[in-house]
Structures are given as structure tokens and as C-alpha cells.
N, C-alpha and C positions, 0 to 999 in steps of 0.2 A: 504494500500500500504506500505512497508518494506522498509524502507531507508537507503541506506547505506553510510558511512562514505566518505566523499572525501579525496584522497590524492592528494598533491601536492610537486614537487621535484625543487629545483634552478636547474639550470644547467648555469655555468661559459661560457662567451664570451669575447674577449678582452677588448671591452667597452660598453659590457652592457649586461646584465641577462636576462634570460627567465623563468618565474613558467608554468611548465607545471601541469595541473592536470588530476587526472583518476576517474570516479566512477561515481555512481549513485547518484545524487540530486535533489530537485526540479527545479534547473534552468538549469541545464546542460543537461538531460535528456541521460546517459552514453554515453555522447559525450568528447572525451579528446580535452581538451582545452590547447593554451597558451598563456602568456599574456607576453609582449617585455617592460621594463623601460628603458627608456632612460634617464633620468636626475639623476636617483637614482639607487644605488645598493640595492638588498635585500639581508639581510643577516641574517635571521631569522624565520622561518613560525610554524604556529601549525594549524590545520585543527579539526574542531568540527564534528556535526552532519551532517549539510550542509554548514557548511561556515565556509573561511580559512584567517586567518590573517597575515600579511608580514609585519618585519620591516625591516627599508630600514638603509644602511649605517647611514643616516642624521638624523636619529631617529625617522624617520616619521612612523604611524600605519597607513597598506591600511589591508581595508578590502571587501573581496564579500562573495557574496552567498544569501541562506538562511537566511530571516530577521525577521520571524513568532513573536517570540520572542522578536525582538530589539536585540540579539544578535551582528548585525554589529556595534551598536550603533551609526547609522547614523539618529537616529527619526525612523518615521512611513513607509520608504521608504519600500517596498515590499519586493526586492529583489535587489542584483547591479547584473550584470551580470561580469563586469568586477571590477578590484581592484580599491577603493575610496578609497580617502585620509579622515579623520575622521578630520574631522573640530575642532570639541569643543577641540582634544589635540595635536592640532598645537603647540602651545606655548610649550609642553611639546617634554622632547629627550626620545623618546621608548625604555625599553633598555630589558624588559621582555615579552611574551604573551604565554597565554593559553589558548585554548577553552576545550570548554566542548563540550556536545550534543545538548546546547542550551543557553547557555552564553561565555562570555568570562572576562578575569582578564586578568589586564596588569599593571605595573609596570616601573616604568619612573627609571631613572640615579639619578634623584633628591632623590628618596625612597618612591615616590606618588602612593598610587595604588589605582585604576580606575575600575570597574564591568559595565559589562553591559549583559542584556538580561532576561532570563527566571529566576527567583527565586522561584517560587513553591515550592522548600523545604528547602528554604534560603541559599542559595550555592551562594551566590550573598554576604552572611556577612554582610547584610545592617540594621537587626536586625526588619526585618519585609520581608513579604512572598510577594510584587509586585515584577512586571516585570518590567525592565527600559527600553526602547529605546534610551535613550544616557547615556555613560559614569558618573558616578557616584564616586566621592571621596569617598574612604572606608580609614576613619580616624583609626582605632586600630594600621594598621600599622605604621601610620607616626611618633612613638615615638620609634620604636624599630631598633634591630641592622640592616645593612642594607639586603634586600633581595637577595638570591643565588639565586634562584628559585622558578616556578610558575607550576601549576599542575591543571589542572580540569578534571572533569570524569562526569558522566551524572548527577550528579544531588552533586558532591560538586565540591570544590575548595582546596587548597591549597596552600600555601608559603611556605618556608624553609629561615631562614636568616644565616646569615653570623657574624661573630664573634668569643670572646670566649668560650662562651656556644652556639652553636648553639641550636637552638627552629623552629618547627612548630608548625606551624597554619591553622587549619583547618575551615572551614564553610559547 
């Protein structure tokens, strides 16, 4: 079976946002869906293989979809149908994400960056080839200038930092 990419779009209301999404997934079954926050604004999303990640105004990471992998990084959970709030990075302010085909990299305000999901060809930078289901501290980064941005494709990752010399980094 052929899977195709989910998209998902903000759309702006006075006091409160809507993600809508399109496409073919294992949980959606090309049914467009939308999902209504009321206590939080989203102001951020990137959309993987089958599953899209949202951060919100207050730095919160929700995530649904497609879990095969641990890519949601919520554990063993299947699948969310609707958007979760990711437990283990409460404490953390979200302030970057990226999916892949089958993980995801995400990047806090603080300079912490966190993988979770598929690594089969280590596109997770963990320095060994398991799969995570939660959220994972990826130390390289933590010494270096702060991150501009975050980038994944099916089977790597990427950062870009900010600075005098800008430098990426690849896995």
C-alpha cells in the first residue's frame, strides 16, 4: 500500500486556530480532518510521512498521527488520532520541529535538541541504529552556536545554527 505525505494548514480565528489536514494516512484514511485549540495558539507545524507536529504559542509540542516508528514520541501508543501534548517535554519551551518520513527533531529556546522515532540509518544522530519511542536528548548540539533551523527528509536530519560562522549538521 503507497502512502502518502499528510498536509496540514493553520488557519487564523479571533480567539483560537484551526489545523486542518489533507491526504492519505494510516489513520485518516483521505478523510480531511480539523482539529479546534482553544487554550493555545499554534504557531508552527511540519508534517512527516504520516504524522504532523504543532507548536503552540506557549511552547508546547502536540503531536498525531502515524506512531509505527515512535515517531510521535508519545511510547508504544499506536497511533493519536487527534493532537497530544508530548508529556516527557513539558518542562521544555518548543521553539523548532521537523519531521521526517519516520522520525522527528525538535529543538527547544533553551538550545536542547530532542529525536525521536525511526533510526535505521541513524538520522536520529544518536550514534547507534535503534528506534526511540520517546524523545531523546541529542547532546552534540548542546555546546554549539544557537540553532536557526531544523530539517529532516526520509531517512536524515539536519540543523543549521546561528552565529558568526554559521555551520550544519547533519545525521
Amino acid at each position: 500500500m503507497r502512502s502518502y505525505s499528510e498536509r496540514a494548514t493553520i488557519m487564523p480565528e479571533k480567539s483560537r486556530r484551526a489545523i486542518f489536514t489533507f491526504g492519505k494516512s494510516s489513520f485518516a484514511d483521505n478523510v480531511p480532518s480539523k482539529f479546534w485549540l482553544k487554550n493555545d495558539q499554534p504557531v508552527h507545524l511540519s508534517c512527516g510521512g504520516e504524522h504532523t507536529a504543532v507548536i503552540t504559542e506557549n511552547g508546547r509540542l502536540l503531536m498525531f498521527g502515524g506512531n509505527t516508528w515512535g515517531q510521535l514520541g508519545l511510547g508504544f501508543k499506536p497511533a493519536a488520532s487527534k493532537p497530544a501534548s508530548v508529556k516527557s517535554l513539558k518542562s521544555e519551551n518548543v521553539k523548532l520541529v521537523a519531521c521526517g518520513r519516520d522520525h522527528t527533531i525538535v529543538c527547544t529556546w533553551q538550545g536542547s535538541v530532542f529525536v525521536a522515532g525511526s533510526n535505521q540509518e541513524g538520522q536520529l544522530g544518536l550514534g547507534h541504529w535503534n528506534n526511540t519511542t520517546s524523545f531523546h536528548l541529542l547532546h552534540p548540539f548542546c555546546e554549539h552556536a544557537p540553532i536557526k533551523m531544523l530539517s529532516a527528509g526520509c531517512n536524515t536530519s539536519a540543523a543549521l545554527t546561528g552565529g558568526r560562522s554559521d555551520k550544519l549538521f547533519e545525521c
